[in-house]
N, C-alpha and C positions, 0 to 999 in steps of 0.2 A: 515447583514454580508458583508463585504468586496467582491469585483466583481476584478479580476484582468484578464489581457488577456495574454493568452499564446499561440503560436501561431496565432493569430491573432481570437481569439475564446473566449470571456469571458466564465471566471468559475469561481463559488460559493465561498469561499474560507473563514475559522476561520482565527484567529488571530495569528495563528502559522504556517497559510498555508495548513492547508489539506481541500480539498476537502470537499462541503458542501453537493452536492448535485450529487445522484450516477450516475444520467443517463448521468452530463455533461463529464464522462472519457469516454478515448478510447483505443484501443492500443497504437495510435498514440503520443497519450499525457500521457502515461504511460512512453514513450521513452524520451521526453522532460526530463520529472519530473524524471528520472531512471539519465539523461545525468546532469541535475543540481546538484546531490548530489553525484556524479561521480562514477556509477554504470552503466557497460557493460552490456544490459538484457541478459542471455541466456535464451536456453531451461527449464534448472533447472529454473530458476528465475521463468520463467513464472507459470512453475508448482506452485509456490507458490501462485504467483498471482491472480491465475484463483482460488486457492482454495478459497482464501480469499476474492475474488469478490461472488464465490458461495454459500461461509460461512455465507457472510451477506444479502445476498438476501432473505436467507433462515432464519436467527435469528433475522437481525435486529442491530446486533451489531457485535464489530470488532472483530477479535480472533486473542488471547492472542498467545505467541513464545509457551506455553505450550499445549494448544488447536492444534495449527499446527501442534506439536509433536505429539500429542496422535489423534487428529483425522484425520488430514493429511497428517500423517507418514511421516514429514518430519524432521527431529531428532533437538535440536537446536541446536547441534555445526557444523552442516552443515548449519542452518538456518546463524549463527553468521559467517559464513562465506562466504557465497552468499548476505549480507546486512552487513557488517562489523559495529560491537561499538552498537549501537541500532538499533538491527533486527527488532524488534518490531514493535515502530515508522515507519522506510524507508520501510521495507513492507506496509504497512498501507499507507503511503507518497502514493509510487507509483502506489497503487492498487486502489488509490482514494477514499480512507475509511478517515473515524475519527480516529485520536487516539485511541489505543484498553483501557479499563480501565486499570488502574496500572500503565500505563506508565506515567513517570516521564518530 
């Protein structure tokens, strides 16, 4: 798999750019990756964030805008509008996950 630097830091990185491997994120590089696809992180962001870091720690795999909804109670039209166009994805992007299944 692809090795790119960011911050002067390589990380793991697929062929679409997400993150390969979980231990290489940080805050720090969640604000890079946040600042790339032109997302201001808040408080709310992060909440999503940290779910989805905890999400996968815990399964194994990414969780879905529908998953965050129901078990993260974070609704998706707030989702779709704190990650505008594909929540899904740019969640996932910054949270330094894979792709969640389904996504396109």
């Amino acid at each position: 798999m692809p090795v790119i630097e960011i911050q002067g830091k390589p990380v793991h990185v697929d062929d679409e750019g997400f993150l390969t491997a979980y231990d290489e994120w940080d805050e720090e590089l969640a604000r890079v990756l946040a600042q790339q696809i032109g997302i201001d992180l808040t408080d709310r962001h992060w909440d999503v964030i940290r779910f989805l870091r905890d999400d996968y720690r815990t399964r194994g795999e990414t969780a879905t805008t529908r998953r965050v909804n129901a078990v993260g109670g974070i609704p998706v039209k707030e989702q779709f509008a704190l990650f505008p166009k594909k929540p899904g994805k740019k969640m996932s992007y910054i949270a330094g996950l894979p792709k969640p299944h389904g996504c396109v």
